[in-house]
N, C-alpha and C positions, 0 to 999 in steps of 0.2 A: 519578470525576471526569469521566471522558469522556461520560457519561449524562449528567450535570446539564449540559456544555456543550451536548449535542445537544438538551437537554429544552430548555433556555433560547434556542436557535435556534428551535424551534419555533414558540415561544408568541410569540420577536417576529413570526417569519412570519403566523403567526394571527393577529395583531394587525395586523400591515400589508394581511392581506387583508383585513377585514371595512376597516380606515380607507378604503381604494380606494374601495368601493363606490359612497359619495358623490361621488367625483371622476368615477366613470365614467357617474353618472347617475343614480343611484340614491339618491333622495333628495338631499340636500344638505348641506353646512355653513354656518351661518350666525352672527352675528357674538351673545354672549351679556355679560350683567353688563355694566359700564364698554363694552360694547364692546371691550374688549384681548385674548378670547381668543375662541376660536369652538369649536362642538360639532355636533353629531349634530342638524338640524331636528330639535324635536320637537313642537312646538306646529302642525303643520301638518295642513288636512281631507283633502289627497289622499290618498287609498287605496293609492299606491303608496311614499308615505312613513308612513303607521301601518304599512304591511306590513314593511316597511323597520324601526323601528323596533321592533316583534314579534320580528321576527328575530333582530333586536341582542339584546334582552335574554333569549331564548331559548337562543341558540349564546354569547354574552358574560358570560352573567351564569350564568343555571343552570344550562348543563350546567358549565362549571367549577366552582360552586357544590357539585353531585352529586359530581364528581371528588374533591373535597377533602373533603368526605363521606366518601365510600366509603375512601379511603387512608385517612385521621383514623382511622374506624372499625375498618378491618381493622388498624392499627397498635396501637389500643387493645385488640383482642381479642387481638392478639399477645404485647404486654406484660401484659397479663391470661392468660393461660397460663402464661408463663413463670414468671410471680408466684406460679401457682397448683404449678407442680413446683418450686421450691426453699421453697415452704411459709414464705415470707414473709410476714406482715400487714404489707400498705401503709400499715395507721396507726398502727403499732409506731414504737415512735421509731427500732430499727434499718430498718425498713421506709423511715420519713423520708428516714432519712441516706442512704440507696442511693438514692431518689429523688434528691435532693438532690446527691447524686456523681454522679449519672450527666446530670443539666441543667449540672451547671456542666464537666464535660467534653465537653457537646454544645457551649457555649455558648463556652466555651476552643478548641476543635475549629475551629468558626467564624472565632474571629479570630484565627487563626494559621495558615489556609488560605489560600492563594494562585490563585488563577485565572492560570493561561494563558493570554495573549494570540493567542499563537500554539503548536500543538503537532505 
C-alpha cells in the first residue's frame, strides 16, 4: 500500500513539473476548442516551442508508454511461467475458471481497498 502511495506522489510530481514549464517560459498555454480550456501551444513556428513540445511527448507520452510496456510484459511472462510449473492450459476450461477467479479477486481486491488519507 505504501508503494502505490509513494508511486502515486510521484507521477503527480512529474506531472506538476513538466505543467510549470510553460508558466516559467517555456513555451506557453493558450486558450483551445470553445475557448473554456487551455493546453500545451502547439501549433506554434518557434523552435523553442516545437522543442518544447518534442520534449512533452518524449518524457510524457513514451517513456511512460515503454514503462507500461516493459511491467505489462515482465508481468505476462511471470504469469506465463507459473502457468507453465502447475501445467495448466489457459484454455482449458479449468484453465478459464482460475483466470477468471483470479480478475475477479483482482477486481473485488480493488473495491474493497481503502486509501489512506493520512498514515
Amino acid at each position: 500500500m505504501r508503494k502505490a502511495v509513494v508511486f502515486s506522489v510521484i507521477a503527480w510530481l512529474y506531472a506538476l513539473l513538466w505543467s510549470t514549464f510553460p508558466l516559467l517560459g517555456w513555451s506557453t498555454y493558450a486558450l483551445e476548442g470553445p475557448k473554456t480550456w487551455c493546453c500545451v501551444l502547439w501549433q506554434s513556428s518557434e523552435k523553442s516551442v516545437a522543442a518544447f513540445v518534442i520534449v512533452l511527448f518524449v518524457f510524457c507520452f513514451l517513456v511512460p508508454f515503454m514503462i507500461m510496456g516493459y511491467c505489462y510484459g515482465a508481468l505476462f511472462l511471470v504469469v506465463k511461467r507459473i502457468g507453465s510449473k502447475t501445467g495448466i492450459n489457459p484454455k482449458s476450461s479449468a484453465g478459464k475458471a482460475i483466470s477468471r477467479s483470479v480478475i475477479e479477486a483482482v477486481v473485488e481486491n480493488e473495491k474493497t481497498t481503502e486509501v489512506p488519507l493520512y498514515s
